[in-house]
C-alpha positions in Angstrom: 0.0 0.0 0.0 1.6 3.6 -0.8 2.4 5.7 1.7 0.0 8.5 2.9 1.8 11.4 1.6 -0.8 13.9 3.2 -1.9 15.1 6.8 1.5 15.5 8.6 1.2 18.2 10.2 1.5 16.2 13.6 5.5 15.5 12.7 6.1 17.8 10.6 6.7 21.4 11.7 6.2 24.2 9.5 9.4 26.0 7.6 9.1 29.1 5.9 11.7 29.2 2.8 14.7 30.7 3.9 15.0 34.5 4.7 18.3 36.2 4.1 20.0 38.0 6.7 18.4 41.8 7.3 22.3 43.2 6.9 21.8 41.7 3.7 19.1 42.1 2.1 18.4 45.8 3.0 21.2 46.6 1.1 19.3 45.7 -2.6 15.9 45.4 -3.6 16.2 41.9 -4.5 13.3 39.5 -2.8 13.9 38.5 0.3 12.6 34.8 0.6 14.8 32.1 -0.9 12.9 29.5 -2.9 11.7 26.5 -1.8 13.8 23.0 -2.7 11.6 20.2 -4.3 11.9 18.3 -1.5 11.1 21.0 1.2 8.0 22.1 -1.1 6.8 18.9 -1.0 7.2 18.3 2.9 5.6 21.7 3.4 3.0 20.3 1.3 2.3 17.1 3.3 1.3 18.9 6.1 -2.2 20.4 4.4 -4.8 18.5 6.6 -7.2 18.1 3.6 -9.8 19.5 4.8 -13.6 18.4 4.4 -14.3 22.0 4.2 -10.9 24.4 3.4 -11.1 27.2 4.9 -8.3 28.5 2.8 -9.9 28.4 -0.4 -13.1 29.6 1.0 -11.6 32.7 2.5 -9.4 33.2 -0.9 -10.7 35.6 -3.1 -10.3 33.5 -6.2 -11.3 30.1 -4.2 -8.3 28.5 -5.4 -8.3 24.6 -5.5 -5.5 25.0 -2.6 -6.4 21.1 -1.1 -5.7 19.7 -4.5 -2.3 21.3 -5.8 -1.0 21.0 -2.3 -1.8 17.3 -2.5 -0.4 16.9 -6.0 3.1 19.0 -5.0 3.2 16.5 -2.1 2.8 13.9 -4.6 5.1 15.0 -6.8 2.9 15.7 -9.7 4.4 19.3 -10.1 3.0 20.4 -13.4 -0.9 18.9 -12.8 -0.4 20.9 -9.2 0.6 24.2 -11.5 -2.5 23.5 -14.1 -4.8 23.4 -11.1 -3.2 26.5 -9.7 -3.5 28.4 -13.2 -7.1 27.6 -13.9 -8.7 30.2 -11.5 -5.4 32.5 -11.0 -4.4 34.5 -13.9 -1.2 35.3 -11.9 -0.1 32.6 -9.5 3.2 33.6 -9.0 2.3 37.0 -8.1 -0.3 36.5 -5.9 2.3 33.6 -4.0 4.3 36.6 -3.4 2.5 39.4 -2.4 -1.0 38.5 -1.1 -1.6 38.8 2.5 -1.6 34.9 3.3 -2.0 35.8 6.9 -5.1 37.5 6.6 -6.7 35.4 3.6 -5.6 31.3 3.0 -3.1 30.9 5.6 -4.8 33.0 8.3 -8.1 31.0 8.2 -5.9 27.2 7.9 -7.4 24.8 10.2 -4.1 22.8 11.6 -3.1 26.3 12.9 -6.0 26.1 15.4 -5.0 23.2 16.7 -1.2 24.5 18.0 1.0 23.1 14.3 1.2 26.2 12.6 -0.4 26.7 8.8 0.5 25.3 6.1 2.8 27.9 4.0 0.5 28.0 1.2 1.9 31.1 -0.6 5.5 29.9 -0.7 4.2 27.1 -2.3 2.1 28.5 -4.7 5.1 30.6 -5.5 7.3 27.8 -5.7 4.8 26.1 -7.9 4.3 28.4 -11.0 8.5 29.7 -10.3 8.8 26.2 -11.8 6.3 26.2 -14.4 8.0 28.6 -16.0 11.5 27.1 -15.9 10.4 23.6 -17.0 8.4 25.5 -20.0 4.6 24.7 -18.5 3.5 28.0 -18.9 2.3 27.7 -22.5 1.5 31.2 -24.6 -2.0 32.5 -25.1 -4.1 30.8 -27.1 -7.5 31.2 -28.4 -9.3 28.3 -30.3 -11.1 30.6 -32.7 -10.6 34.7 -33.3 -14.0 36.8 -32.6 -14.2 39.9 -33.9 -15.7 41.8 -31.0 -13.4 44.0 -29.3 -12.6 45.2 -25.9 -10.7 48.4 -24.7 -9.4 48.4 -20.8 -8.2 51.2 -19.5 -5.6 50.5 -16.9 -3.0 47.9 -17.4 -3.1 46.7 -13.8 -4.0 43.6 -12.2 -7.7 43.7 -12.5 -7.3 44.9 -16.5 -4.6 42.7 -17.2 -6.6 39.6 -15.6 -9.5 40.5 -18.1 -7.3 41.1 -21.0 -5.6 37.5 -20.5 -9.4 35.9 -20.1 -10.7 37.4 -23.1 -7.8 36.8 -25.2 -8.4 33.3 -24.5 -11.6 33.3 -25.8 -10.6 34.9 -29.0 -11.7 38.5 -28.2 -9.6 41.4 -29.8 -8.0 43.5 -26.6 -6.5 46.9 -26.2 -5.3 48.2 -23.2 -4.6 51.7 -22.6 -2.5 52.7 -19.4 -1.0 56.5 -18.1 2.3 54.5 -17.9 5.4 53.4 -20.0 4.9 50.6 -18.8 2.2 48.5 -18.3 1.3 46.3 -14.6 -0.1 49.1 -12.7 0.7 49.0 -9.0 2.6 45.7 -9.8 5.1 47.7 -12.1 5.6 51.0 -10.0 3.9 51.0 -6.5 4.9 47.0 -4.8 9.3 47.4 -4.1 10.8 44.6 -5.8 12.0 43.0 -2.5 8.5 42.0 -2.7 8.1 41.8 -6.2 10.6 41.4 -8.7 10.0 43.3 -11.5 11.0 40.5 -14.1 8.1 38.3 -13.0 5.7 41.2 -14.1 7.2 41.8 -17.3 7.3 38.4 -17.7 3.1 38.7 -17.6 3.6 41.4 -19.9 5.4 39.9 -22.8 3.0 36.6 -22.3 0.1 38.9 -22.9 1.7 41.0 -25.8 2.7 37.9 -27.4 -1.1 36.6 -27.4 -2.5 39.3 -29.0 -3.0 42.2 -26.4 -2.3 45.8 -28.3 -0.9 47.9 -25.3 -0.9 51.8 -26.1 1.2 53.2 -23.3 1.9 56.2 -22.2 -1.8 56.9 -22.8 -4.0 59.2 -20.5 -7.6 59.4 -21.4 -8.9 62.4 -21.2 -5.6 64.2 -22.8 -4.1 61.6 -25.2 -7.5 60.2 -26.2 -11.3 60.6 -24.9 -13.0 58.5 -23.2 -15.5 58.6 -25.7 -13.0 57.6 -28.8 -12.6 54.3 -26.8 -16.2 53.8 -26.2 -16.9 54.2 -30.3 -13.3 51.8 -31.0 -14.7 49.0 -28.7 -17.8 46.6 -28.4 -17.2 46.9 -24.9 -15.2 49.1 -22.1 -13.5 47.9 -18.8 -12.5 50.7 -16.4 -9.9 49.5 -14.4 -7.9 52.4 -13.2 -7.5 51.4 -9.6 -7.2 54.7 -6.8 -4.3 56.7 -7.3 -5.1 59.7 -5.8 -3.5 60.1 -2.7 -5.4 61.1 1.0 -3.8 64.1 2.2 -3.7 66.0 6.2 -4.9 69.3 6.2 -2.6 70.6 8.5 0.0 72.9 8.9 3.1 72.9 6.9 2.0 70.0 4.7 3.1 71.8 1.5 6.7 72.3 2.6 9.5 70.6 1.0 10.5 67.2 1.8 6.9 66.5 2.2 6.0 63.8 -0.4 3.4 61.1 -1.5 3.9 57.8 -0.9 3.0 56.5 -4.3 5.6 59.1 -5.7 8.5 57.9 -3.8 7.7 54.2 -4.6 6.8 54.9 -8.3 10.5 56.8 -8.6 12.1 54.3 -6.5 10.7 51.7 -9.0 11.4 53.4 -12.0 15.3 53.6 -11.1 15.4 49.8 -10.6 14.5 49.9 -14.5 17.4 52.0 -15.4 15.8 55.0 -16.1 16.9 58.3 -15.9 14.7 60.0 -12.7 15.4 63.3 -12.4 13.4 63.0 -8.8 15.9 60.3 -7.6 19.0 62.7 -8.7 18.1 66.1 -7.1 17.5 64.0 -3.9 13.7 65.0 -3.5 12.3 61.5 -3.6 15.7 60.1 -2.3 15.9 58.8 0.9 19.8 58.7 1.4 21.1 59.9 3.8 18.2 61.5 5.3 16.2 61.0 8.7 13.0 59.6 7.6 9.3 59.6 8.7 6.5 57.9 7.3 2.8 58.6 8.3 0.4 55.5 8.2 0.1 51.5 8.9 -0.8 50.3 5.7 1.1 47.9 3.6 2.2 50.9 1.4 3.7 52.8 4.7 5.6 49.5 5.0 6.7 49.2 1.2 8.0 53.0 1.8 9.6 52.8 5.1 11.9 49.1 4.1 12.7 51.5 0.6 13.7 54.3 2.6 16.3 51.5 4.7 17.5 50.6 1.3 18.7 53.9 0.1 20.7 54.5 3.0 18.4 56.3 5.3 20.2 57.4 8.5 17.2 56.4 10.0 14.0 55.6 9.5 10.9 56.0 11.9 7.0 54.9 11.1 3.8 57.2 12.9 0.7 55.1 13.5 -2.5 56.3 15.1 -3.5 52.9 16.6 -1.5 50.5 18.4 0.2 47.3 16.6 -2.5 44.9 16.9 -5.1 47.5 15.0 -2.7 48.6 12.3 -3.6 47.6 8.8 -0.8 46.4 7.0 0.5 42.6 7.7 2.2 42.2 10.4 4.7 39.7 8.6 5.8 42.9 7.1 5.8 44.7 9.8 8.2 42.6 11.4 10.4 42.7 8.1 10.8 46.1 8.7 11.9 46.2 12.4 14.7 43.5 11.3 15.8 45.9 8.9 15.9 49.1 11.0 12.2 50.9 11.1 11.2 52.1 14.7 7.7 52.2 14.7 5.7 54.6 16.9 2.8 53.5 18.0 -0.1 55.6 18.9 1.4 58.5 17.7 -0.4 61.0 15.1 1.0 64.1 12.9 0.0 67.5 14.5 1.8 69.7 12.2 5.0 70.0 10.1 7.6 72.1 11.1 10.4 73.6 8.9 11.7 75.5 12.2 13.0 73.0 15.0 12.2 75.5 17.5 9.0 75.7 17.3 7.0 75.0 20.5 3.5 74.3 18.7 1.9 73.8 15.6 1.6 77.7 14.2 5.1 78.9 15.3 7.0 77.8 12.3 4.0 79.7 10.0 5.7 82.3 8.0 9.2 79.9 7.8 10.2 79.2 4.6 12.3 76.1 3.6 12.4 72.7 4.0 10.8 69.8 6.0 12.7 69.5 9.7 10.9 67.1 11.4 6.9 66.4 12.4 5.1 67.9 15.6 3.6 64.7 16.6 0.8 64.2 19.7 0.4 60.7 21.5 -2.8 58.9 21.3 -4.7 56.6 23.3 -7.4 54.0 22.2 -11.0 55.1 23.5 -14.2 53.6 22.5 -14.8 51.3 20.0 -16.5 53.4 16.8 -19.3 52.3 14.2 -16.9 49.6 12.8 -15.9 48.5 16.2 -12.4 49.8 16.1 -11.3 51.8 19.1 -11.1 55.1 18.1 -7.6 57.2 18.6 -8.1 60.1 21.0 -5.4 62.4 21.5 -3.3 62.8 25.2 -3.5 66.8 26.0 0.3 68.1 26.2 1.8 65.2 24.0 3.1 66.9 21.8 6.6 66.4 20.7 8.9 66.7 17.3 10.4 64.0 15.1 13.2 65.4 13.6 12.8 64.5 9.5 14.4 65.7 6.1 12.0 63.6 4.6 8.4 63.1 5.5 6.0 60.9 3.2 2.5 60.3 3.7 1.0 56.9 3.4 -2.5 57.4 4.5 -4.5 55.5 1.3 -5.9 56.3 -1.9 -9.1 57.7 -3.3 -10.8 57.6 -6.7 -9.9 60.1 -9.3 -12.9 62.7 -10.4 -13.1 60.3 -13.6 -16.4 62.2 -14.7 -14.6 65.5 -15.0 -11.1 63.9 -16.3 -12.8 61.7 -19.1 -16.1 64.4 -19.9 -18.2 61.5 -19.7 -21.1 62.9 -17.2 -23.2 59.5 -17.6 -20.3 58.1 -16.0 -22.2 56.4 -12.6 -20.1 57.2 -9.8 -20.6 57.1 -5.9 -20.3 59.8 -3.0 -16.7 58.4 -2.6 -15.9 58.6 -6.1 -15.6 55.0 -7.4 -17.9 53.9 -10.0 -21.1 52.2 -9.4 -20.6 48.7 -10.7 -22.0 44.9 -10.4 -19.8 43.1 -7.9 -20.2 40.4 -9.9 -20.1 41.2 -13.6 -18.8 44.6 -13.3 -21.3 46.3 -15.3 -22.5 49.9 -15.0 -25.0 51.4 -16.5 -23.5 53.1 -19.0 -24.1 51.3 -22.4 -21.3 48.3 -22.9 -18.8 50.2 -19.7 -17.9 47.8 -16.7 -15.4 48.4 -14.4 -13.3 46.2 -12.0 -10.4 46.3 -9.4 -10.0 49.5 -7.0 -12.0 52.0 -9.1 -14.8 50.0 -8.0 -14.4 48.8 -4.4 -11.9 51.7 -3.5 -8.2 50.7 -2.3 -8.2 47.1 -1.9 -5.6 44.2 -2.9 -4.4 42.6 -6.1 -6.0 39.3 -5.7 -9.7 41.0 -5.5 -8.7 42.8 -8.7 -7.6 39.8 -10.6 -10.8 38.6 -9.1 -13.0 41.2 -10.6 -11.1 41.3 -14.1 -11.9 37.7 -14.5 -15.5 37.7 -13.7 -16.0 40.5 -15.6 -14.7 39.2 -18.9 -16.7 36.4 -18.1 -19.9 38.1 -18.2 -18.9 40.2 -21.4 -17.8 36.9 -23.6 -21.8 35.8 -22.3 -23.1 39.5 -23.3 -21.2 38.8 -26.6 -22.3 34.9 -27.2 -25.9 36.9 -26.4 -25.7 39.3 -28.8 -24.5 36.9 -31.7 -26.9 34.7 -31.2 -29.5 37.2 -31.0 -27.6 38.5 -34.5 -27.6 35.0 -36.3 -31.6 34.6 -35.8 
């Protein structure tokens, strides 16, 4: 009888690839998880409990078949486990790297409830299509007839990318249109590539070009071409912009120099890993080196800016967060990255002012200085009670307030929707009080004639895997609205 390869959990303890050294690691942007062995990603494997129920695929997003290509890695069926994985995950490899396993497959795996730990499902995932790729598995896009309908996306991130590869696949003609040189969205210029290495999204990119997508970069709609020129070129229109404009404090000093946006510092940051020439990056003013460094917020973006700022030779590097450590946002597997590296984080702590005048005893003293940044009047917090959402909301400690000394503050504090009505002149454009566009859940449709939209512009700042969600539902439905109309056509 062969051996049970599954359900090990009880002898075998889980083991994280390796991680290199912080010294290391924070001296490149290279990832900072080794890959798993074949052997290893097969014990790691062996310990998935095989659940009656999985947890893990129900709370994944894309309710990947995680029992079954665990069991076939542990099995050593490699390229069937990678075939599973692929069929409801446009981008495997990606997600394996940068979801939030502990909040999503990982955090809800039963064997961790019972004292053994979870099963490291996004190393192995990672692991999984890493492979696919080398051994050749990862086969171009194909359709099995060519449609003539077409479909323009705006925005070449996750969410339109996803719905470009789906559609391909079933033959439709695709062009995506994206603000950027080049496309991947958030993927491309906002994740750090000791997270995400840039090669493995233009990788997706090339995959996607070379099975028909038509890209037109460096593309805004609204200035390059109207919204309305795309709607006339296409059977069909997916918005999928995601949020990129950036939550700002009202408060004093916020305009002064050294001041800067989180998704400006990544973006410039990622566009010098490329090799191109960043004028930003060369002046110093979205250059950490050598500069004290303060980040506002407790997202996962406040942590991709704070582990940059180590890597370009911050003298030092501190993080301000509102709520404590157990009520920040961001993952706390990267927040522990971060404190190997360097970052102080101060908890309970919230931005009163900026100052550009170190003696400045409170927040309007500094008001008619000129020059730049020096450091951030901050006031101490304290959890009160629990608001409409059942957080407990900050409240501020009277006579608090102290300065954190900073050449370089950025702001972290989320994203919000673009005024896309006013941008694109399309005033039938269905949008919400928060700005994102009113839009299906499911099929992404609005209800503007033949315009859906996916990813962030729809359910406001969120994560890649709900994107790649959205863009493949969506150009589900419109290959069914398509089939629809045809047949309607051929009667």
């Amino acid at each position: 009888m062969a051996k049970q390869p599954m359900l090990k959990f009880t002898s075998v303890e889980r083991d994280m690839p390796e991680k290199r050294p912080p010294n290391l690691r924070k001296e490149d942007f290279n990832e900072i998880y080794a890959e798993y062995a074949d052997a290893k990603a097969k014990e790691q494997s062996s310990r998935c409990s095989q659940c009656g129920v999985p947890y893990c695929q129900t709370h994944c997003p894309l309710h990947n078949n995680i029992p079954d290509w665990l069991r076939l890695t542990a099995e050593g069926r490699l390229q069937e486990a990678y075939e599973i994985s692929q069929a409801t995950n446009t981008f495997p490899e990606i997600c394996g790297r940068i979801c939030p396993q502990d909040r999503l497959c990982e955090g809800n795996c039963v064997i961790e409830s019972s004292g053994h730990g979870t099963v490291t499902i996004g190393s192995v995932e990672k692991y999984i299509t890493d492979t696919a790729w080398e051994q050749g598995w990862v086969k171009p896009i194909t359709a099995n007839h060519e449609r003539t309908e077409s479909v323009g996306i705006i925005g070449a991130g996750p969410g339109g990318l996803a719905a470009a590869d789906f559609l391909r696949r079933a033959g439709v003609q695709v062009t995506v249109y994206d603000r950027y040189d080049r496309a991947g969205g958030l993927m491309t210029y906002g994740i750090p590539g000791f997270k995400l290495e840039k090669d493995i999204v233009m990788r997706r990119n090339e995959q996607l070009e070379q099975g028909g997508v038509t890209f037109k970069l460096n593309c805004a709609v609204g200035e390059d071409i109207s919204f309305q020129e795309i709607r006339d070129a296409h059977d069909a229109v997916i918005i999928a912009t995601g949020v990129y404009k950036s939550r700002d404090l009202t408060v004093h000093g916020s305009t002064a120099d050294g001041v800067v946006k989180a998704l400006d510092f990544l973006t410039v940051s990622n566009k010098k890993s490329f090799g191109d020439d960043v004028p930003a990056f060369s002046d110093g003013s979205l250059n950490a080196e050598g500069k004290r460094v303060v980040v506002i917020g407790g997202g996962d973006t406040a942590m991709d800016c704070v582990r940059t700022s180590i890597r370009q030779g911050a003298t030092s590097v501190k993080c301000l967060y509102r709520r404590d450590r157990a009520n920040m946002p961001g993952s706390q597997r990267e927040v522990a990255n971060a404190e190997e590296e360097g970052v102080v984080f101060e908890w309970l702590t919230a931005p009163k002012a900026f100052v550009t005048d170190l003696r400045a005893t409170d927040a309007t003293d500094s008001s008619a200085a000129a020059g730049p940044v020096k450091g951030v009047m901050a006031q101490k917090m304290r959890l009160g009670q629990p608001d409409a959402t059942g957080r407990q909301a900050p409240e501020i400690i009277e006579g608090s307030d102290y300065v954190e000394e900073a050449d370089l503050v950025i702001m972290a504090l989320g994203f919000e929707a673009e005024d896309l009505p006013t941008l694109w002149d399309c005033p039938d454009l269905p949008v919400n009080r928060w700005g994102t566009v009113k839009a299906d859940y499911i099929t992404g449709r609005t209800e503007a004639e033949g315009v859906y939209a996916v990813g962030d512009i729809v359910r406001g700042a969120s994560l890649v895997v709900w994107a790649i969600k959205d863009g493949r539902d969506c150009a589900e439905a419109i290959i069914e609205q398509l089939n629809g109309a045809a047949s309607i056509a051929a009667e």
